[in-house]
PASE-279451 format. One line per 3 residues: for each residue x, y, z of C-alpha. Coordinates in nm, 4 decimals, always signed. Layout:
residues N
X/Y/Z ~ ...
This chain:
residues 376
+0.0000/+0.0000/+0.0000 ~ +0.0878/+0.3356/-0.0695 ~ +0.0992/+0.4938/+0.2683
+0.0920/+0.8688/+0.1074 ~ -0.2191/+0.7665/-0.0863 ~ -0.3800/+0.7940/+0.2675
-0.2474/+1.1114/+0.3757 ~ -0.4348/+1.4056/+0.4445 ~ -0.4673/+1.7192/+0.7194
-0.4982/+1.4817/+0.9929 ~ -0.2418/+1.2427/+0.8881 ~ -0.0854/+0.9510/+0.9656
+0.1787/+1.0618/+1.1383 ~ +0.4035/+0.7202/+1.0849 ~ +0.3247/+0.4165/+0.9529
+0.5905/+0.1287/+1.0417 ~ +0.6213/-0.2059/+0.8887 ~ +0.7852/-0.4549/+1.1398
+0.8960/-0.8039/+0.9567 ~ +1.1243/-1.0787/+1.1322 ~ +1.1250/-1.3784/+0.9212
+1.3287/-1.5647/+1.2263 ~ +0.9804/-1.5577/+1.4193 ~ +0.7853/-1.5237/+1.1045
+0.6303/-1.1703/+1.2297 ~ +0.4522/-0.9631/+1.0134 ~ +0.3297/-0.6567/+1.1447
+0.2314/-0.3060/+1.0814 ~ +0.2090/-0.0116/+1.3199 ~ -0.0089/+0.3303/+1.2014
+0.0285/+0.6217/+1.4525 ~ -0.2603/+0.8478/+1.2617 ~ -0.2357/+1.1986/+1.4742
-0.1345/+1.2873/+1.8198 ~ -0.1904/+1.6094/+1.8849 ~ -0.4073/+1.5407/+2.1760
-0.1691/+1.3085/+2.3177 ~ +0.0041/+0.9583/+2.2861 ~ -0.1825/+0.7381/+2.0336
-0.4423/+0.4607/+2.1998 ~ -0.5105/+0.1592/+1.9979 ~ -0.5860/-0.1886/+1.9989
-0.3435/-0.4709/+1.8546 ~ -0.5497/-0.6417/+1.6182 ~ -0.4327/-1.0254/+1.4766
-0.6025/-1.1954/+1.1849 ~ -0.5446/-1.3775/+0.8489 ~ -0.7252/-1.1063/+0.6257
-0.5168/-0.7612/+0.8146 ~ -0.3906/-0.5150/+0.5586 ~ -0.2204/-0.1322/+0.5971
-0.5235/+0.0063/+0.4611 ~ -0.7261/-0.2041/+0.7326 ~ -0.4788/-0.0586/+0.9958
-0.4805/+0.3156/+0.8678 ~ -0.8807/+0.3198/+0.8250 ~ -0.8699/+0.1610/+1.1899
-0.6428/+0.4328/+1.3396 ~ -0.7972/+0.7255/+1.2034 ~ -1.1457/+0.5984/+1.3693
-0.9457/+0.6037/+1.6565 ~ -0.8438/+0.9385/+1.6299 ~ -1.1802/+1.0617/+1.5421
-1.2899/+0.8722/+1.8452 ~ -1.0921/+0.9901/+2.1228 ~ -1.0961/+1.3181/+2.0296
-1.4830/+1.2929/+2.0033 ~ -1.4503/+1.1094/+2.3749 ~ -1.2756/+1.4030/+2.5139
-0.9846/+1.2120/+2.5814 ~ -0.5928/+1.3278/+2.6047 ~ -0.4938/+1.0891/+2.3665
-0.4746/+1.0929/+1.9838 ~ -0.5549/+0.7850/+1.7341 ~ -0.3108/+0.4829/+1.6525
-0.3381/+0.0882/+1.5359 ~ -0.1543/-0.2286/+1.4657 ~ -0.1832/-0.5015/+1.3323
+0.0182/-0.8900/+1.3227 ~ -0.0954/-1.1171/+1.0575 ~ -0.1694/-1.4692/+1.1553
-0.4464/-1.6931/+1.2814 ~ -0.5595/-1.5590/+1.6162 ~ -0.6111/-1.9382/+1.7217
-0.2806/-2.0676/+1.6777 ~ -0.0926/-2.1825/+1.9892 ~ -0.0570/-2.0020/+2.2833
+0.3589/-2.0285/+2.2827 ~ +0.3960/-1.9026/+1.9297 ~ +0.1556/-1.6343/+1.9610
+0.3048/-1.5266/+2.2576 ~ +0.6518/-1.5066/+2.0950 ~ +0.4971/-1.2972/+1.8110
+0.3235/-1.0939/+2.0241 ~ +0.6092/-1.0392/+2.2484 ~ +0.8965/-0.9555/+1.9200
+0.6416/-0.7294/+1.7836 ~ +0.5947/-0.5083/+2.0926 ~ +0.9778/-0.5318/+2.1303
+1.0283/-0.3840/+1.7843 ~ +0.8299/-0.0511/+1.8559 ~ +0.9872/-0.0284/+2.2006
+1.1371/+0.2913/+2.1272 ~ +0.8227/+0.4603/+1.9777 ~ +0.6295/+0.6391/+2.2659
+0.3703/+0.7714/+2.0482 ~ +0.2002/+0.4293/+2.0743 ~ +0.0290/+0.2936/+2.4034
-0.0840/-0.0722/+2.2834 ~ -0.4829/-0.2222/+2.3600 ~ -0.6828/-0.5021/+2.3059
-0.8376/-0.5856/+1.9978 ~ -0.9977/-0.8729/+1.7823 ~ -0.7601/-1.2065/+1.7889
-0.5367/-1.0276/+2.1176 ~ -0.6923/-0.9903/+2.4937 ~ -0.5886/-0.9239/+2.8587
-0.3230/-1.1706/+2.8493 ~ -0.1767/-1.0656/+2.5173 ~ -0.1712/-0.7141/+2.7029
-0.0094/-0.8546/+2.9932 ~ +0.3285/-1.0299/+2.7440 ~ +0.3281/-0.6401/+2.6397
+0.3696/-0.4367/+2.9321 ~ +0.6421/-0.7247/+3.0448 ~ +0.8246/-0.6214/+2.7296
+0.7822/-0.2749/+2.7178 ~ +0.5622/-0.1384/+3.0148 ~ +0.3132/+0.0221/+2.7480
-0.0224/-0.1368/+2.7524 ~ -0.3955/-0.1078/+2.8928 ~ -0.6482/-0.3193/+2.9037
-0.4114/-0.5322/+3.1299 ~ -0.5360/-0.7932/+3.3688 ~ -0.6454/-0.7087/+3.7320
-0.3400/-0.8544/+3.8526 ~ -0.1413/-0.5864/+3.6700 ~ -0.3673/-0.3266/+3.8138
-0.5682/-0.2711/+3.4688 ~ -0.9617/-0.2610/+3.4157 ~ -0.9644/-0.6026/+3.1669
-1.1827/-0.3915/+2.9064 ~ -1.3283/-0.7974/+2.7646 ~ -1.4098/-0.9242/+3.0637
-1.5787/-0.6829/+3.2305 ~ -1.7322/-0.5123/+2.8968 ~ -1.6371/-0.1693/+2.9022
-1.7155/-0.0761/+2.5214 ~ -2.0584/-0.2853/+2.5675 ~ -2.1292/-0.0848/+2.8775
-2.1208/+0.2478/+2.6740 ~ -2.3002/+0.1019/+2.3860 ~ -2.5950/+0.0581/+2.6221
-2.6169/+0.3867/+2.7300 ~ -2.5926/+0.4856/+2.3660 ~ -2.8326/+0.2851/+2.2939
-3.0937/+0.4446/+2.5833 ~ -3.0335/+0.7536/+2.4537 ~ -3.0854/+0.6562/+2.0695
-3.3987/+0.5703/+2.1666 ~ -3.5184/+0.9031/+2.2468 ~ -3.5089/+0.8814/+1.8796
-3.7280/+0.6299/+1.7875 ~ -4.0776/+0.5194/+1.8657 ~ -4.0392/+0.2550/+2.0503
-3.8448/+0.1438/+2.3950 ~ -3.5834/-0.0840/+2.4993 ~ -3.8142/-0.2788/+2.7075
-3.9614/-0.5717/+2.4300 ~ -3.7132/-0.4460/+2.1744 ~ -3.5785/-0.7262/+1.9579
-3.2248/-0.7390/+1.8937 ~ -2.9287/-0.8985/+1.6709 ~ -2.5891/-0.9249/+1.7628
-2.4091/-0.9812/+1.4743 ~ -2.0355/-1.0970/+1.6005 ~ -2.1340/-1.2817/+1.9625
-1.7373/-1.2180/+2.1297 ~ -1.5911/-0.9771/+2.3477 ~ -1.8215/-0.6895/+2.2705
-2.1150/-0.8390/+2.1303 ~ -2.1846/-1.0665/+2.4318 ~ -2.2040/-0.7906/+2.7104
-2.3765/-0.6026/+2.4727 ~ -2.6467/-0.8348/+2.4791 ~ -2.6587/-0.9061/+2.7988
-2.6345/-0.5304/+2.8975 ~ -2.9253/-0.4700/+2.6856 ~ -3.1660/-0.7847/+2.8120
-3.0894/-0.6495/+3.1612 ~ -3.2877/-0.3367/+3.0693 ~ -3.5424/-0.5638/+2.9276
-3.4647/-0.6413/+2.5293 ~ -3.5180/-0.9388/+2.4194 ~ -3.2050/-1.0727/+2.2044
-3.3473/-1.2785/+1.8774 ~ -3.0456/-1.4185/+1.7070 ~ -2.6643/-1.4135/+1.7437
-2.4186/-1.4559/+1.5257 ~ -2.0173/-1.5586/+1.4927 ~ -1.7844/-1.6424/+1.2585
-1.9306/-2.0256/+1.2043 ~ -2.2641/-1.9959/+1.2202 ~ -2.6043/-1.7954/+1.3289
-2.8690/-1.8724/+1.5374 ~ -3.2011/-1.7287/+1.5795 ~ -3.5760/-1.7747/+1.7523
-3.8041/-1.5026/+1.7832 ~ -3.9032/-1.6205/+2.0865 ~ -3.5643/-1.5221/+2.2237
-3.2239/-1.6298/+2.3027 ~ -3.1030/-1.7316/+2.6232 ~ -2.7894/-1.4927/+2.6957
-2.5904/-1.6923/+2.9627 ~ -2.6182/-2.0049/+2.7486 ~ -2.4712/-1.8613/+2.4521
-2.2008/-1.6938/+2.6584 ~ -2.1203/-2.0199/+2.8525 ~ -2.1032/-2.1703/+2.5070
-1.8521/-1.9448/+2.3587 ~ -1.6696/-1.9276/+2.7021 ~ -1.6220/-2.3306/+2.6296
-1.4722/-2.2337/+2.2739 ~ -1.7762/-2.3393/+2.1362 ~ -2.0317/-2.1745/+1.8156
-2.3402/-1.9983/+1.9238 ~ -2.4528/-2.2527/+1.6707 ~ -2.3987/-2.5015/+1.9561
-2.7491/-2.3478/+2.1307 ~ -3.0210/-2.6033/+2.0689 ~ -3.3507/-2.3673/+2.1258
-3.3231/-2.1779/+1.7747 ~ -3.3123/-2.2006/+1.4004 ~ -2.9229/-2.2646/+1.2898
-2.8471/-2.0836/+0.9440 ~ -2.5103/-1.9640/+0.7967 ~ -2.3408/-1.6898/+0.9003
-2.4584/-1.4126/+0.6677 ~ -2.7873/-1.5025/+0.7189 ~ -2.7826/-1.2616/+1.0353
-2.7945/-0.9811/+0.8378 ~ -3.1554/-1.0830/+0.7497 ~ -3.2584/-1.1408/+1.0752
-3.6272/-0.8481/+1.1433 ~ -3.5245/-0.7150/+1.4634 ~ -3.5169/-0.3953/+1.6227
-3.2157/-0.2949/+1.6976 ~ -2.8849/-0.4631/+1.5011 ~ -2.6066/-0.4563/+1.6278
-2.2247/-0.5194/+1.4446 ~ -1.9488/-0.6250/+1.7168 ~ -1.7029/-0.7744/+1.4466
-1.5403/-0.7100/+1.0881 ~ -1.5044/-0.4124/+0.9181 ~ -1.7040/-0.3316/+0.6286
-2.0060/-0.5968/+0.6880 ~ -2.3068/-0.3638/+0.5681 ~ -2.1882/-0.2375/+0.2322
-2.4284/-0.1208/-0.0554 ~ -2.4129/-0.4164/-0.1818 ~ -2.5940/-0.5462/+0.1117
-2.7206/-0.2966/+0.3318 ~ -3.1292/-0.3451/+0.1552 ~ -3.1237/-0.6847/+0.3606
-3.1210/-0.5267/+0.6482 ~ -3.4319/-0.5134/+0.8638 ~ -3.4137/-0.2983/+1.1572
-3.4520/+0.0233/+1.3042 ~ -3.2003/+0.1416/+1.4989 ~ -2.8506/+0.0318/+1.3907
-2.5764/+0.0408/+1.6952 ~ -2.2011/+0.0012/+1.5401 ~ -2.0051/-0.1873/+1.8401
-1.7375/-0.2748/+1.6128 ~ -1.5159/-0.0342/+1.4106 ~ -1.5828/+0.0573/+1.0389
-1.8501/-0.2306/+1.0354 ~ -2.0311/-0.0222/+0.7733 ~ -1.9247/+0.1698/+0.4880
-2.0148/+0.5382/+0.4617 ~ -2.2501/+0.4853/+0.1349 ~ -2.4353/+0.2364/+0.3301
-2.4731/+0.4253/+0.5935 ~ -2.6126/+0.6790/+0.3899 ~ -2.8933/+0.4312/+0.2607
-2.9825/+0.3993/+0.6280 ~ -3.0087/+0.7631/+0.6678 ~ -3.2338/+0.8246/+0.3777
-3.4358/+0.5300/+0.4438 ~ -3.5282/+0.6184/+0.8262 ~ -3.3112/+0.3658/+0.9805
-3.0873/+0.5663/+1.2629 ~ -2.7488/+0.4671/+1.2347 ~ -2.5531/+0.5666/+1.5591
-2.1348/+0.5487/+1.4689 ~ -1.8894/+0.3594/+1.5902 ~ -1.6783/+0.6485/+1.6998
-1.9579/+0.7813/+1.9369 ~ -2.1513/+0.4135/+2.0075 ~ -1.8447/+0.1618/+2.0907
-1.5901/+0.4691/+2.2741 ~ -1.6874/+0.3411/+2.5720 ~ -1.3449/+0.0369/+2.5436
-1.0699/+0.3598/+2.4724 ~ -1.2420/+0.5818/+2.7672 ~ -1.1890/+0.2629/+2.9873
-0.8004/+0.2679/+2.8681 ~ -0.7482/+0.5791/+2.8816 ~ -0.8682/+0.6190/+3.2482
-0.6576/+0.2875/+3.3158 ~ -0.3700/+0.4639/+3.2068 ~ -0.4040/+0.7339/+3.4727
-0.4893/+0.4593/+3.7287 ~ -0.8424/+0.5446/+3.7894 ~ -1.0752/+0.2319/+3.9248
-1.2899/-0.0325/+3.7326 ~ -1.5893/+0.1918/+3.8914 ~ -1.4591/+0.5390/+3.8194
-1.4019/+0.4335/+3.4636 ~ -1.7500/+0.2705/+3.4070 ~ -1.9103/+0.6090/+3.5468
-1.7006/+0.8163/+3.3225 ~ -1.8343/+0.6038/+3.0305 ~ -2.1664/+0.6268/+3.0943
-2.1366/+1.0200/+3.0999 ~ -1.9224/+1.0648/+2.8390 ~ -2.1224/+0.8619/+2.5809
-2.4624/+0.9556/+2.6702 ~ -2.3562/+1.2927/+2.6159 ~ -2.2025/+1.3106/+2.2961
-2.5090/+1.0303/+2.1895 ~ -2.7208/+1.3222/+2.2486 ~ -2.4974/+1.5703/+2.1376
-2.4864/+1.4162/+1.8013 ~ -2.8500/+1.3108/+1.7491 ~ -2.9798/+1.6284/+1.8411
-2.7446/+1.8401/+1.5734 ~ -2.7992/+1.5133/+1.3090 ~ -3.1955/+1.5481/+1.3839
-3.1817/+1.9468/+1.3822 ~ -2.9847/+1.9779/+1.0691 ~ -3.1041/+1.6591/+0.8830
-2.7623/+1.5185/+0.8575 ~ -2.6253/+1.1740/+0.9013 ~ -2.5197/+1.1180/+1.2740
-2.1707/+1.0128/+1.1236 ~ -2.0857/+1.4102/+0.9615 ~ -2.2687/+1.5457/+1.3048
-2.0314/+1.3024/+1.4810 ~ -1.7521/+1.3701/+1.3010 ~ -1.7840/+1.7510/+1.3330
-1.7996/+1.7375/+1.7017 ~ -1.4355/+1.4897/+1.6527 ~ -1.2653/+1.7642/+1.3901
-1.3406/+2.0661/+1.5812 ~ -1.1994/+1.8994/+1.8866 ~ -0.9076/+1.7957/+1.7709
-0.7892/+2.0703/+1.5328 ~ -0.8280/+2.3132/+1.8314 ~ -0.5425/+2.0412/+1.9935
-0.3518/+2.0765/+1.6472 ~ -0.3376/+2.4607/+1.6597 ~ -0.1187/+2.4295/+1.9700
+0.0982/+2.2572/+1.8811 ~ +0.4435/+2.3609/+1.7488 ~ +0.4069/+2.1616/+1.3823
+0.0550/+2.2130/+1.2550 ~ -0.0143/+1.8264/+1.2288 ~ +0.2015/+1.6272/+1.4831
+0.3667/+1.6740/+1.8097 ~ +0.6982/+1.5761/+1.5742 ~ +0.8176/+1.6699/+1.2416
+0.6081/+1.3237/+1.0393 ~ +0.7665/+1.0330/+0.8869 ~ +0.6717/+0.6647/+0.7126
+0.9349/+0.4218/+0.7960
C-alpha cells in the first residue's frame, strides 16, 4: 500500500512495517495523529489484516478519542496470523512485535480482535506500554468486564429518544457474539430487550421467541459456536444480516453492511459496536431510508475511555461512570445536531471529533504532529 495515498490534514503521522522472518512476524504499526496526546489503539491479529485495514482503523481512533474528550490521539496495529494458533507461538509474536516498537512512545498498545488481557499482559512485560491489562497488573480487563458494551448501552438508551419505541420488548441482533457483542447483549436484556439471534464467525442462530444470553455466553466461554445453542433455528453466518429485529447490532469485521448489502437489512435502529462495520454509502442508505445509524466512533468509545482512564490509574468503577457520561452525552450531542440539521449522525459526529481535535492541532508547534512526520 501506498501509505501517502492515505495522507491528508490529519495524517498519519508514521506508519511502520515490522517483519522478522526468524519468528515469522509480520506486522504493521499506524500512529494516525497525536496532537491530543500519545496514540491509543488496539493490537489487532487476523489472516485477512492489511495497511489500509490498519490506517482506516487508526484514524477511527483518532476521530474517536478526540470525540470522547480524551488526552490521547488515534493509533493501530496489526500482526498477521491466525488468532487461534498456539498459545507459545503467539506469545513469541506478540512479544517480538511489541519489542520492535519499544522505542516509539507515540504508541500505548490495547486489546483488539484475535489479542486480549493476556496478550496485554506479554506487552507491558516487554515494554511497560499497555492497557487493558489484567487485574493482577492493576488494569480494568476492558473484555471481561465489557467496558465498550457498557457504553453502547447507554448509547443505545439515549438513541432511543429517537425512535418510537423502547428498549423494554425491543428485539435485537448481535451480529459478532465475542468480546463486545456478548455484554452487549446481555447489557441490553438487563434493561429488558429481548435478544433474537446471534451470530459468529461459524454460524447464526435465531428464535423469535428469544435467546437465552448466559447459554450462549457459557457456550462461547467453552470455545464453542453460538450454533452449539439447541432452542433456535441454525443458518449460515450471513444469514444474520436478514434477521427483522429492532435494533442490530455489528461487534465484528469491518465493512459488513456495504451497498451491496445494506437493503437486507431489517431494523430500526442500527448500533455500530465494532469499528468501520459499515461503509459510509451504506450508511447513507440507512439515513435516507429512516433507519438511525448511531457510529462507531460515538456508540463503541466506551473500550478507549476505559483505557485511557486505566492509564491514569483510575478504578474499574470510576471508569464505568465516566463512560456512561461521556457517551450519553455526545449520543445526544450528536442526534440532536444530526436530527436538527437533517444530517447523518456520522458528519454530526464527526464535526464534534474535527473541531476537537484541530483546536489540539493549533497548539501545537508543527501544525499536524507533536513531531516533524515520517513513514518508515
Amino acid at each position: 500500500m501506498d501509505a501517502f495515498r492515505f495522507a491528508d490534514e490529519l495524517g498519519p503521522a508514521k506508519v511502520i512495517h515490522v517483519y522478522e522472518p526468524s519468528v515469522q512476524l509480520k506486522g504493521v504499526l499506524v500512529v494516525d495523529n497525536v496532537a491530543r496526546g500519545p496514540s491509543i489503539g488496539g493490537l489487532r491479529m487476523g489472516l485477512e489484516v492489511c495497511t489500509e485495514e490498519c490506517f482506516r482503523l487508526a484514524r477511527t481512533m483518532t476521530l474517536k478519542n478526540s470525540a470522547a474528550d480524551l488526552p490521547h490521539g488515534g493509533g493501530k496495529s496489526v500482526i498477521y496470523g491466525d488468532p487461534r494458533m498456539p498459545q507459545g507461538k503467539k506469545e513469541q509474536l506478540i512479544r517480538a512485535f511489541a519489542s520492535s516498537l519499544r522505542e516509539l512512545q507515540e504508541y500505548i498498545f490495547g486489546p483488539d480482535m484475535g489479542t486480549d488481557e493476556e496478550c496485554m499482559a506479554w506487552i507491558k512485560d516487554e515494554i511497560g506500554r499497555a492497557v487493558g491489562l489484567p487485574c493482577e497488573f492493576g488494569g480494568i480487563p476492558l473484555d471481561e468486564l465489557g467496558a465498550t458494551a457498557w457504553g453502547l448501552s447507554h448509547a443505545t438508551d439515549v438513541a432511543l429518544e429517537y425512535r418510537d419505541f423502547d428498549m423494554d420488548g425491543a428485539r435485537v441482533v448481535v451480529q459478532g457474539f465475542g468480546a463486545v457483542g456478548k455484554h452487549a447483549a446481555r447489557f441490553l436484556t438487563e434493561k429488558g430487550a429481548l435478544l433474537v439471534g446471534a451470530a459468529d464467525s461459524r454460524g447464526t442462530i435465531y428464535n423469535p421467541r428469544g435467546l437465552d444470553v448466559d447459554a450462549l455466553i457459557a457456550l462461547k466461554d467453552a470455545g464453542k459456536s453460538v450454533a452449539h445453542y439447541k432452542n433456535g433455528e441454525k443458518l449460515d453466518c450471513d444469514a444474520v444480516i436478514e434477521l427483522e429485529c429492532d435494533i442490530w447490532i455489528p461487534a465484528a469485521r469491518p465493512d459488513v453492511i456495504t451497498e451491496t448489502n445494506v437493503r437486507r437489512l431489517k431494523t430500526r435502529l442500527v448500533m455500530e459496536g465494532a469499528n468501520i462495520p459499515i461503509t459510509r454509502g451504506a450508511e447513507h442508505w440507512l439515513h435516507e431510508n429512516g433507519v438511525l445509524c448511531v457510529p462507531d466512533i460515538i456508540a463503541n468509545a466506551g473500550g478507549v475511555i476505559s483505557a485511557a482512564m486505566e492509564y491514569r490509574g483510575a478504578s474499574p468503577s470510576a471508569a464505568f461512570q465516566t463512560i456512561e457520561e461521556k457517551v450519553r452525552l455526545n449520543t445526544r450531542l450528536v442526534l440532536g445536531d444530526a436530527t436538527e440539521r437533517g444530517i447523518m449522525p456520522r458528519e454530526a459526529a464527526e464535526e464534534l471529533a474535527l473541531e476537537r481535535l484541530k483546536r489540539c492541532m493549533s497548539y501545537r508547534r508543527w501544525s499536524l504532529f507533536s513531531s516533524a512526520p515520517g513513514f518508515v
